[in-house]
C-alpha positions, 0 to 999 in steps of 0.5 A: 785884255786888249782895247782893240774896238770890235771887227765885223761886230753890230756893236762897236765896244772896245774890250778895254771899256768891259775890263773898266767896267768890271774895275769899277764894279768891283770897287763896289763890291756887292754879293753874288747874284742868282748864279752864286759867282762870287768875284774870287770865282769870276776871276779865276778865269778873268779874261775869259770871263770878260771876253765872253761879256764883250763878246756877247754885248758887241755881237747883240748876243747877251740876253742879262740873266735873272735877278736873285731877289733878296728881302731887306728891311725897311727903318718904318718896318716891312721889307723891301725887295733888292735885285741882286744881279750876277757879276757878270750882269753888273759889269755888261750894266756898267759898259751901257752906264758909262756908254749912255750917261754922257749923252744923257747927262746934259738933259738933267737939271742942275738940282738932280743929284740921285745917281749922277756923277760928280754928285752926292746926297752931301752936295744936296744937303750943302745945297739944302742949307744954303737955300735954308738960310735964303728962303724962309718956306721949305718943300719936301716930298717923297714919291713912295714906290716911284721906281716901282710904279715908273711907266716901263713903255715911258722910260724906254721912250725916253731912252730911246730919243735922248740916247742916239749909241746903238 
C-alpha cells in the first residue's frame, strides 16, 4: 500500500496511516463483530480491504456498520454489554484515534491515566503508592455507568472545539 495522501478528496489521509492502523489493530487481536470477518478472512484480500476504508473515510463516504453487542459478566454479578465492532470499524476508528489524539492530548491533566498513550493502570498504581507514603488522607470514587450516562450532545461539543482535523 502506497503513502500517497489523497487527490481531489474532501479528507486528506494518506493510505499509509489506514495500513498503521490495521497493524496496530491487529495487535489487539479481538473477535469478529456483526458481519463475522474475522482477520484471516479480512486478509484474504488485505489491500482491497484497506483501500476501501481510505477510500470511503477520505471521500466522507464511510458510514460505521452496526455493533454486535456481546453480554459478559460483571465480578459484583449482573452482565455488562461490550460492542464489538467489525475489523474494518476498528481500524477506520484507529486512523480517527491516532489523527485526534494528539490535538487532544495537551488538554488533559498530568493524573489522567485512562486510555492515554504513554500511560497505564501500573503508572497510576506507582503514582498511588508514593502519594500513599506522603499524604496520610485517601480519596477513592467510582462513577458507576459514567460512560453510559456521558452526555452524547456535551462530548460532541467538546470534540468539536478542541479538535481543529476535518
Amino acid at each position: 500500500m502506497t503513502s500517497n495522501s489523497a487527490i481531489n478528496k474532501p479528507f486528506s489521509i494518506e493510505k499509509r496511516r489506514v495500513y498503521e492502523a490495521y497493524k496496530a489493530v491487529k495487535s489487539n487481536r479481538g473477535a469478529a463483530g456483526v458481519d463475522g470477518q474475522t482477520f484471516e478472512m479480512f486478509e484474504t484480500d488485505l489491500a482491497g480491504n484497506l483501500y476501501k476504508i481510505w477510500n470511503r473515510m477520505s471521500s466522507g463516504t464511510y458510514f460505521p456498520p452496526p455493533v454486535r453487542a456481546v453480554s459478559i459478566p460483571k465480578k459484583t454479578g449482573g452482565e455488562r454489554i461490550l460492542g464489538v465492532p467489525t475489523i474494518s470499524d476498528r481500524i477506520a476508528q484507529m486512523v480517527v484515534k491516532q489523527m485526534i489524539e494528539p490535538e487532544l492530548e495537551s488538554i488533559f491533566l498530568p493524573d489522567s491515566y485512562d486510555y492515554r498513550p504513554g500511560k497505564s493502570a501500573l503508572d497510576a498504581v506507582g503514582v498511588t503508592r508514593q502519594r500513599c507514603w506522603k499524604y496520610d488522607w485517601v480519596l477513592e470514587f467510582d462513577i458507576k455507568g459514567l460512560f453510559d450516562n456521558l452526555p452524547h450532545d456535551l462530548l460532541l461539543k467538546a470534540v468539536r472545539r478542541h479538535v481543529k482535523c476535518k
